[in-house]
N, C-alpha and C positions, 0 to 999 in steps of 0.2 A: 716651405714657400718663403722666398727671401722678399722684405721689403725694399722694393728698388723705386718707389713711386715717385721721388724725386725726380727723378731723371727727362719725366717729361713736362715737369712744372715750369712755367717762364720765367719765377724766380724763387729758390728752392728757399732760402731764408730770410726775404724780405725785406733785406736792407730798406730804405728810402730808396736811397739813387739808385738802384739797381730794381725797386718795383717800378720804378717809374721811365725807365732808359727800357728796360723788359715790355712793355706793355706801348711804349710810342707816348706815352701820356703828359713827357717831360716838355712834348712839343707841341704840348696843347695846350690852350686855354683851361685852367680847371675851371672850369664853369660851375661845380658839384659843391662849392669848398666857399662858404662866406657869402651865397646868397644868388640866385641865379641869371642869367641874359634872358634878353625877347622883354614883354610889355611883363608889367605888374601891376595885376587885377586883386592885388590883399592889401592889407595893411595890418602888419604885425603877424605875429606867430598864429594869429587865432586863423586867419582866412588864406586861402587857399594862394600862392603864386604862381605863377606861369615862368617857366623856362626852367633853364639849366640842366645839366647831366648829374644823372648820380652813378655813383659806379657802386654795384655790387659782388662781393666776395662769396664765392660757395665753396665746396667743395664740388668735387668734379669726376669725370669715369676718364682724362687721357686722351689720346690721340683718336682711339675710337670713339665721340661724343656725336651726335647727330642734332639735326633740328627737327628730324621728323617724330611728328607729335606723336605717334601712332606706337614710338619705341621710349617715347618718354619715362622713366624708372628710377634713378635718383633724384635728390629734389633737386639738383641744379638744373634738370632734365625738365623737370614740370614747372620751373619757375620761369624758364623762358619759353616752353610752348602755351603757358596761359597768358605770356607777354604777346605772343603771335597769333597766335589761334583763339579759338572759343567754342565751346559744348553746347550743346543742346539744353541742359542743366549744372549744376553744379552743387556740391555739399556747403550749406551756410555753418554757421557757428555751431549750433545742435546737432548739427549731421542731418539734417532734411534738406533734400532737394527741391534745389530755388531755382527757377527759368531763368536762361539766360538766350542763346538765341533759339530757344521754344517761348512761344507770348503764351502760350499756354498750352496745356493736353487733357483729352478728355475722353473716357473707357467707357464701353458701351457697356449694357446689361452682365454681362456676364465673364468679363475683363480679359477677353481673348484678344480685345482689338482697342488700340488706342489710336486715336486720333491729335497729332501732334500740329499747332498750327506757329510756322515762322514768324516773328517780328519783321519787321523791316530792317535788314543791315545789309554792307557792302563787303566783298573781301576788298584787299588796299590794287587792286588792280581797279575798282572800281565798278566792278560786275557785281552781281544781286548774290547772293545767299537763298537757295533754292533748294527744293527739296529735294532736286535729283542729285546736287550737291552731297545732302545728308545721306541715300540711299548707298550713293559713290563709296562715302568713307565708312559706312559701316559694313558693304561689303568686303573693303578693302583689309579693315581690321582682321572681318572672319574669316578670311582665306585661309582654308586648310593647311597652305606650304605655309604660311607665315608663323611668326608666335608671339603676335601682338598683344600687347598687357591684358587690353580691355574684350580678346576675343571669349574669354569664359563667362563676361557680367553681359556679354547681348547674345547669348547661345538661346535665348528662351525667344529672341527673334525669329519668325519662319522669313528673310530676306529676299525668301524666292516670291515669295506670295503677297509681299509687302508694297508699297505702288507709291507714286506721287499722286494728289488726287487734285491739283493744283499746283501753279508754281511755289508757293509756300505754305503746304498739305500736305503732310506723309499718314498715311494708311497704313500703320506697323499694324498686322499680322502675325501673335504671337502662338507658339507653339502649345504654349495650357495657358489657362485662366493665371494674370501675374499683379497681383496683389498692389505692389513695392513697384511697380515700371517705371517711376520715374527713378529712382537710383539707378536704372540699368542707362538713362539719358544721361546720368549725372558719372557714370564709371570712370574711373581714373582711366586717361589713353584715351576716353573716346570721344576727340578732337574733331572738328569738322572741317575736309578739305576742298578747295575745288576740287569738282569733276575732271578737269585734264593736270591733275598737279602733278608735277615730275621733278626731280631733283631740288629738294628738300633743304641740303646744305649748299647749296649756290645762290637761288634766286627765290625761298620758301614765301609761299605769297596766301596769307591766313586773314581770319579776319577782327583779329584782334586790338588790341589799346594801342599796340606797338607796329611798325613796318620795320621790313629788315634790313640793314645796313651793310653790314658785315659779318664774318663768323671765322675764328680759326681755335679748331677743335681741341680742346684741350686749355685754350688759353684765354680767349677772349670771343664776346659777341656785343656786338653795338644794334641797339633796336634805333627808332626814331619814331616820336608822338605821328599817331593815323588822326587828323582833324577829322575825318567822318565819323570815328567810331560810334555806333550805336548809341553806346551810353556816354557818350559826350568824349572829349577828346580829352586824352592825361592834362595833368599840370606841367609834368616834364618835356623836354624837348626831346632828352633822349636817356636810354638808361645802357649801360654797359655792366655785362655779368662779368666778371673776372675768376678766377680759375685759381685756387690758394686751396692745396689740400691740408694744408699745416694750421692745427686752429691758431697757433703762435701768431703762423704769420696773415691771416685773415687781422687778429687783436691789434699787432703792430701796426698793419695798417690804418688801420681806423684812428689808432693814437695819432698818427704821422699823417692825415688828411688823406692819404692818397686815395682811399675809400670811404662812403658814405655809410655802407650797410653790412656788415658781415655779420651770417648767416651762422648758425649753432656754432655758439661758445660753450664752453662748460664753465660747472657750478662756481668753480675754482674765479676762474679769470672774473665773472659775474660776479660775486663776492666783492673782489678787488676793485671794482670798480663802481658800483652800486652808489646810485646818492654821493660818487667825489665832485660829479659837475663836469668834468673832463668828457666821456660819452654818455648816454642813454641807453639804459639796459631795460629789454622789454623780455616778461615772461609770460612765455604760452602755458598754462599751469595741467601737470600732467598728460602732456598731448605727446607723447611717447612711449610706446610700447617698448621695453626691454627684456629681451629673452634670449635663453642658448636654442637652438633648431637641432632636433634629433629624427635622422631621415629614418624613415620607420621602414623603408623596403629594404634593408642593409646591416649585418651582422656591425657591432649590437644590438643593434636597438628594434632591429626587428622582433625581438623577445619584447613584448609589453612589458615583462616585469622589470625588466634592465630600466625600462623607460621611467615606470612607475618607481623604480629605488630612486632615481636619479631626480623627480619630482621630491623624494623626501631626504636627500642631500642636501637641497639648497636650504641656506640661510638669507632668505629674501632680504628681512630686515639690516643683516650684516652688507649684502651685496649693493640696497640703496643707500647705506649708509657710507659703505666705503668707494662704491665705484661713479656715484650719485652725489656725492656731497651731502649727501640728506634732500640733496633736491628733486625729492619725487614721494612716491608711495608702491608698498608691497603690492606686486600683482598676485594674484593668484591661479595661475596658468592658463588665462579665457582673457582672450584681448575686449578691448573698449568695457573697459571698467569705469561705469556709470551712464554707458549711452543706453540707448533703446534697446530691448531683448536681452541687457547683459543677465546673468544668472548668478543673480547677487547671492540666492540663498545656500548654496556651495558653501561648507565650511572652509574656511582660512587654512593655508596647509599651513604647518610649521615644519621647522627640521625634526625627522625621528630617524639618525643613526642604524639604531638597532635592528629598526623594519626595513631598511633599506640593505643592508647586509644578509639579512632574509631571505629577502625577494634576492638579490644577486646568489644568491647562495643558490634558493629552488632555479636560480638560471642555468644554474654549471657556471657560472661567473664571479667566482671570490676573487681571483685575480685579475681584475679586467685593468685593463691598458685601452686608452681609448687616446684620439688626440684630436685637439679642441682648437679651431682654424677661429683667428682673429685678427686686426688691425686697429691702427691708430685713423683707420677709414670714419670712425664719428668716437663722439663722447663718450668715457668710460667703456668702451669696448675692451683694452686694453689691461684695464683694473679690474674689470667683472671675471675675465678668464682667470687673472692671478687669485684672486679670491677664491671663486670655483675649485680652482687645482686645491690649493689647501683644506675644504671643506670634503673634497671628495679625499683625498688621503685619509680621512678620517674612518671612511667608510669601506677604505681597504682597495679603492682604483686608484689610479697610477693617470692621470690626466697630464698629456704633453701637450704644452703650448705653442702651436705653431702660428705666425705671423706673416701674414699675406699684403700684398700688393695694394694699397691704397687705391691702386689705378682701377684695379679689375677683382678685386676684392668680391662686389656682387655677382658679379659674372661666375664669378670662381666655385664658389661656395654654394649658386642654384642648384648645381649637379655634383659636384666632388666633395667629396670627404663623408663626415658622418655627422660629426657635431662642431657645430660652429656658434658664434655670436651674433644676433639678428637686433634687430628694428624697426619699426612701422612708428609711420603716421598717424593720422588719425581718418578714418575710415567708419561706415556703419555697419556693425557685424556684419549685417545682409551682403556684402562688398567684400568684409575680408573673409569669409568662407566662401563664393563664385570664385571669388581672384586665388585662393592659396589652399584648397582643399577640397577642390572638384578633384575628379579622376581627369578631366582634360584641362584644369586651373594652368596656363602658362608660368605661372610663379610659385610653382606649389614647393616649396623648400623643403617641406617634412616630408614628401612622395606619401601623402596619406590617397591613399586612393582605396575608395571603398563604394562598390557602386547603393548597396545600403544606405549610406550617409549622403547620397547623391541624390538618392529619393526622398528623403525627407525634406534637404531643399528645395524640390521642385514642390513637394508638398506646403511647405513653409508659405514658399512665393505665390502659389494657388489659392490660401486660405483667406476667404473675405475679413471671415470675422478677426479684429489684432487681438484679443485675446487668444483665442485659438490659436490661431499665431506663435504668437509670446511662447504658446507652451509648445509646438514643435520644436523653436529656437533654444528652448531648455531642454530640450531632451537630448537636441545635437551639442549642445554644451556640457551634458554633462557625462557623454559620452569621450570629448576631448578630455574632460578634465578628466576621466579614467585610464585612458590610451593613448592620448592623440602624444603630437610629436612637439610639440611647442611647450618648450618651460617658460613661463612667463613669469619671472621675478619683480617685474615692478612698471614705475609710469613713469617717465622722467617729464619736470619741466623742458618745454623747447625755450631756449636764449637764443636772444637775440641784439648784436648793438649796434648803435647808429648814431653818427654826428650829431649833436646838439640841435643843428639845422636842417636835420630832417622831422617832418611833420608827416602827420596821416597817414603812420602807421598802428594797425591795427593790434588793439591788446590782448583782445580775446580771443581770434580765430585759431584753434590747433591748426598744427601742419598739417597739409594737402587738403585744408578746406576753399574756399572759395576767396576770403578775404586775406590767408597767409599769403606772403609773398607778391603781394597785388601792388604794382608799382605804380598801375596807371591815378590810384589816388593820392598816390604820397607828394610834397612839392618840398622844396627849398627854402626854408624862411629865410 
């Protein structure tokens, strides 16, 4: 797979004049760059200002990019649909689900039925936010043709039997007793739309911080402050995502004004800049899953034990060390290390050579040839594979590194090949085993489909008591950590940098929680 991902970027290496002629920007007011327009209700860095544009840098999916919230999946994806839209809940800093347009929810006796009641907000057409609204979009999600993110985190919804019990009253009607329902409010994707909402990328109308402006896919999107919003209206006047798959030219820019924010640097570039006073480097500390993905329905790896050598191939510590900058920590193959239900007491693997030549051995596999799909699509993807290939030589396979499409890279890699380079956000286990290891999980990368392990989370989500609990979630964990298809080698910092004159970005929140990426609080000193 040849990397051609250039080819649909607006400006491939980022010159100045040429980011700025590429994007229309040269013929704008910067507003973003030395302190903002409109009134100024602060004074100094410490309190909040009103106006200005900030423009932010992501990375991007390409000509195919949408605004519909419902397909949101990389982070430039969910950074602009929580700029437009808004959930029912969302994940705070600890991964617990905090109300946002639910004022509250409340499970009767026996946790079959929760009772979810609306706040008061408006979408920006200026219509109510309603519960047939919420019914709308979570049917919409579940539609069987579809293969929306968040259809496996509301499956425990009975929809049919679910009601509005007032204009802002939903009567969820869930199919077993479900412990944890408010993460199912809170699921990545699941966005609340109007009831007649139609074409998503022309006129997407949510009821978020932001109203929409503009959008051309792959390059550029202009939101603009919603004075009603619920929780009070941004500081900003207006925010623009810009489209820079090259972390270079995301760096560049920001040195050179022409952007305010650019989104995942690596450790590298963060070093070099750290404390010179030039930008502000913020880090989200180990809020990155780093792992190879081994699709378990698919020669090799259908053999557990190929799977299980290949756990004892890696050299975590080498892999954060070298593909990490040291900016992270060893995972040890069980995502959300340190959150709620992790299964701390798992011995640490380390590399053992010997046993993994074993195990390849009892496979019929001393000579395996495998080939390992990656890109310069995020941080250390790149370095992690080159590392890999030389560790597994040792152990007598033959790892070919192929390099994919920045563009469609995710796309690629859900269904093709065998073993690839992966990454997550940060998520509450309960979230990433619905989303990526159900037998009907839309994003399930490793094809672990196992209707056994299907029941334990339904059992999981049923059990009142969280001890009890706790120990389902361990037992599903420590059956991944024996078979499952996710090598998880480590936790990378997320980086992040921003013009000296942006304020009120958040230091704490992992990526894809609630406060990452939240523009409507940030302002311009």
């Amino acid at each position: 797979m040849h990397d051609d991902s250039t080819r649909s970027l607006p400006f491939p290496a980022l010159r100045r004049r040429g980011f700025l002629a590429a994007t229309g920007l040269g013929a704008l007011t910067l507003t973003g760059c030395g302190g903002g327009s409109g009134s100024d209700d602060g004074a100094g860095d410490g309190s909040p200002k009103k106006g200005g544009r900030l423009r932010a840098a992501f990375a991007g999916g390409g000509a195919s990019e949408t605004l519909d919230p419902h397909l949101a999946n990389l982070f430039a994806d969910v950074a602009r649909a929580k700029a437009l839209f808004d959930k029912l809940a969302d994940y705070g800093a600890d991964l617990s689900a905090r109300p946002r347009l639910a004022e509250k929810w409340e499970p009767n006796k026996t946790l079959d039925r929760w009772r979810v009641t609306l706040r008061e907000a408006t979408f920006h057409d200026g219509s109510p936010v309603t519960a047939k609204d919420v019914l709308h979009s979570y049917r919409r999600i579940a539609d069987p043709k579809q293969a929306f993110r968040a259809k496996a985190s509301l499956e425990p919804i009975d929809l049919d039997a679910s009601r509005a019990a007032g204009e802002r009253v939903i009567e969820f009607v869930l199919k077993r007793p479900t412990a944890e329902f408010p993460n199912v409010l809170a699921a990545f994707g699941a966005y609340i739309v109007p009831e007649n909402a139609t074409g998503f990328d022309k006129e997407p109308v949510g009821s978020g911080p932001f109203r929409f402006v503009s959008f051309t896919p792959g390059r550029s999107a202009v939101f603009r402050r919603y004075d009603d919003y619920w929780e009070g209206a941004p500081h900003l006047d207006e925010i623009e995502f810009v489209v820079a798959n090259e972390e270079s030219a995301r760096v560049n820019a920001l040195l050179g004004g022409q952007i305010e924010y650019a989104h995942e640097l690596n450790p590298t570039t963060a070093r070099a800049h750290e404390d010179k006073g030039q930008i502000e480097i913020v880090r989200l500390r180990g809020s990155a899953m780093q792992a190879f993905c081994m699709k378990t329905d698919r020669p090799p790896f259908d053999d557990e034990r190929v799977r299980q050598a290949f756990f004892l191939i890696a050299d975590r510590q080498e892999l954060v060390d070298g593909a990490l900058s040291g900016a992270g920590e060893v995972g040890n193959d069980l995502f959300g290390k340190g959150y709620e239900y992790y299964a701390a007491g798992l011995p640490q693997r380390e590399q053992d050579l010997d046993r993994a030549r074993a195990l390849l051995k009892q496979a019929g596999a001393e000579d395996l040839r495998v080939t390992l799909d990656t890109s310069a699509v995020a941080s250390g993807f790149t370095e992690a594979a080159s590392i890999f290939r030389d560790q597994a030589k040792k152990a007598g396979v033959t790892v070919e590194v192929r390099m994919g499409s920045k563009d469609s890279y995710w796309s690629d890699i859900l269904d093709n090949g065998a073993l690839c380079c992966y990454r997550s956000g940060a998520m509450p286990i309960e979230a990433h085993i619905s989303q990526r290891l159900l037998t009907d999980s839309t994003t399930n990368a490793t094809k672990w489909r196992h209707k056994d392990f299907d029941a334990l989370y339904q059992q999981a989500q049923s059990t009142r008591d969280r001890t009890e609990r706790a120990a389902v979630y361990e037992r599903m964990q420590r059956r991944l950590y024996g078979e499952g298809g996710f090598l998880i080698w480590g936790f990378a910092d997320w980086i992040i940098g921003t013009a000296r004159n942006v304020k009120g970005v958040d230091t704490k929140a992992p990526a894809n929680t609630l406060d990452w990426a939240r523009f409507d609080t940030v302002w311009l000193a």
